[in-house]
N, C-alpha and C positions, 0 to 999 in steps of 0.2 A: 592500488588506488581504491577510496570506498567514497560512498557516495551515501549522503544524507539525503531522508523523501519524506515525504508525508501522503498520505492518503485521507481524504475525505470523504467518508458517510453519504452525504448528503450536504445541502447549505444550511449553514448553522449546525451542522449536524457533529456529530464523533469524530479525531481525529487522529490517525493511528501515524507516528512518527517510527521511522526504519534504519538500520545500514545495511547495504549491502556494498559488493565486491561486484557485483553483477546487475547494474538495472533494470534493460529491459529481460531477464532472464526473472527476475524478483518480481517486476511488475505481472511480466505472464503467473508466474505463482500466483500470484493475488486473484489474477482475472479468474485462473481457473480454481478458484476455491482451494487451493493448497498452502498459500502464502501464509496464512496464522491461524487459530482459534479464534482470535479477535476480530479480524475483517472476517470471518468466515460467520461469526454470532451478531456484527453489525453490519456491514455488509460493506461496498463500498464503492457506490455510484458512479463517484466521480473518481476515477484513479489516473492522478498527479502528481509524478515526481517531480521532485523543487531540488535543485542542487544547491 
């Protein structure tokens, strides 16, 4: 099963669309700076996954 997320920047801000196979395992990624180059260069505030 995979799961579609999205992560926001900020409000109004960048927002970086994912799948993973693992959510809260991909969100920790994120949190700890490992999850992309992209949340890593904009960053990502508010991290919310949306199924």
């Amino acid at each position: 099963m995979y799961h579609v997320y999205i992560l926001a920047s900020r409000r109004h801000g960048t927002l970086y669309i994912g799948v993973t196979n693992s959510l809260p395992k991909r969100l920790e990624e994120h949190r700890s700076g490992k999850g992309s180059l992209f949340v890593k260069q904009y960053g990502s505030a508010c991290l919310r996954g949306i199924l």
